[in-house]
C-alpha distance (Angstrom), angle and dihedral (degrees) to the residues before:
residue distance angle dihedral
X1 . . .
X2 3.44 . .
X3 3.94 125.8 .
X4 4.16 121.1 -150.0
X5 3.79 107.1 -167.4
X6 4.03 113.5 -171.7
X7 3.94 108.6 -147.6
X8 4.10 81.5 -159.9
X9 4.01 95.3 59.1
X10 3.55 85.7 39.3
X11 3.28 102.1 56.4
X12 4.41 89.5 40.7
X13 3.95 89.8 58.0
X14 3.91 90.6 52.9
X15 3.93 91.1 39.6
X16 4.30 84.7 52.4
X17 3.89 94.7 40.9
X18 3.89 92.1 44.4
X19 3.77 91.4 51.9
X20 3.17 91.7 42.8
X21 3.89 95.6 54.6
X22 4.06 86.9 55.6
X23 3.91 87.8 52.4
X24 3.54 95.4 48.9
X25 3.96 97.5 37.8
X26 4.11 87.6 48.2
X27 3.59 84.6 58.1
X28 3.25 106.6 40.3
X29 4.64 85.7 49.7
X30 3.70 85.2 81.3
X31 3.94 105.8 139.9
X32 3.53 101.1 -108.5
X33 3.92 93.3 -162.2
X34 3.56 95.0 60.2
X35 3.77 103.5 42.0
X36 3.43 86.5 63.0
X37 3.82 99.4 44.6
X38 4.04 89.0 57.2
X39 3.92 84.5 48.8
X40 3.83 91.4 54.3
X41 3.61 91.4 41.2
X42 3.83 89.2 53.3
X43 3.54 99.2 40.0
X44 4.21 98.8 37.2
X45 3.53 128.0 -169.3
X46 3.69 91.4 -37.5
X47 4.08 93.0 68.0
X48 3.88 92.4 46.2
X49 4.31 90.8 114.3
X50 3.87 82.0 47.9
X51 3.70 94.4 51.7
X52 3.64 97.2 45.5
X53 3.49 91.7 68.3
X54 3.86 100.1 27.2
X55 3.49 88.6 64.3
X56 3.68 109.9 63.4
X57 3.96 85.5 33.6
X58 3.60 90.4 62.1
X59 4.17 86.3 38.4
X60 3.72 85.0 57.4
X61 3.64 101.6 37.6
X62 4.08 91.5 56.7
X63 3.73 89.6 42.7
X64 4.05 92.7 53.2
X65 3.90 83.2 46.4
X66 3.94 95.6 54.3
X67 4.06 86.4 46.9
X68 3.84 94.4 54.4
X69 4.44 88.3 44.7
X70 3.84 80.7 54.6
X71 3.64 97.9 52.0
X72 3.76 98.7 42.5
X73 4.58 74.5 53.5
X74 3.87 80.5 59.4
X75 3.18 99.1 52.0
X76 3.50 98.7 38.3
X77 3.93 87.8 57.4
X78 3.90 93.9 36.9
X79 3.68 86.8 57.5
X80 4.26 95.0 52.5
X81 3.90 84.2 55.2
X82 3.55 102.5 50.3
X83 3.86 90.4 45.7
X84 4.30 87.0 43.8
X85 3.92 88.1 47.6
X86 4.42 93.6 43.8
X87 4.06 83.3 57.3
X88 3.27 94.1 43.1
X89 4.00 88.8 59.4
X90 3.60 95.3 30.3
X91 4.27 85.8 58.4
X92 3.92 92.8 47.7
């Protein structure tokens, strides 16, 4: 079996995942705190049982979204390696 890696495609996956990891993280660095003040101070008293479980739901939510900006970091960087490492070989 033969492999053909392409240092070019390589290097555009990482270049889309990276970018994409700063898009997703940026999103994801929403102050937590304060979203949910404006929603109390919108909703009042009246939206406290809403707020009690909107908060850690939205605490969650930008947590999971930080987690999937990291991994799309990972792969980003995992990616570089692999194509550093096939031109390592291919040079040998």
């Amino acid at each position: 079996m033969v492999v053909a890696v392409i240092p070019a495609g390589l290097e555009m996956f990482s270049a889309t995942n990276t970018a994409a990891a700063e898009s997703i993280s940026a999103a994801g660095s929403a102050d937590s705190a304060a979203m949910l003040g404006a929603a109390a101070a919108a909703l009042g008293p009246i939206g406290a049982s809403y707020l009690a479980a909107y908060g850690p739901a939205q605490a969650n939510n930008l947590a999971g979204t930080l987690q999937v900006g990291a991994v799309h970091a990972a792969i980003g960087g995992a990616t570089m390696a692999a194509k550093t490492a096939y031109l390592a070989t291919d040079d040998d």
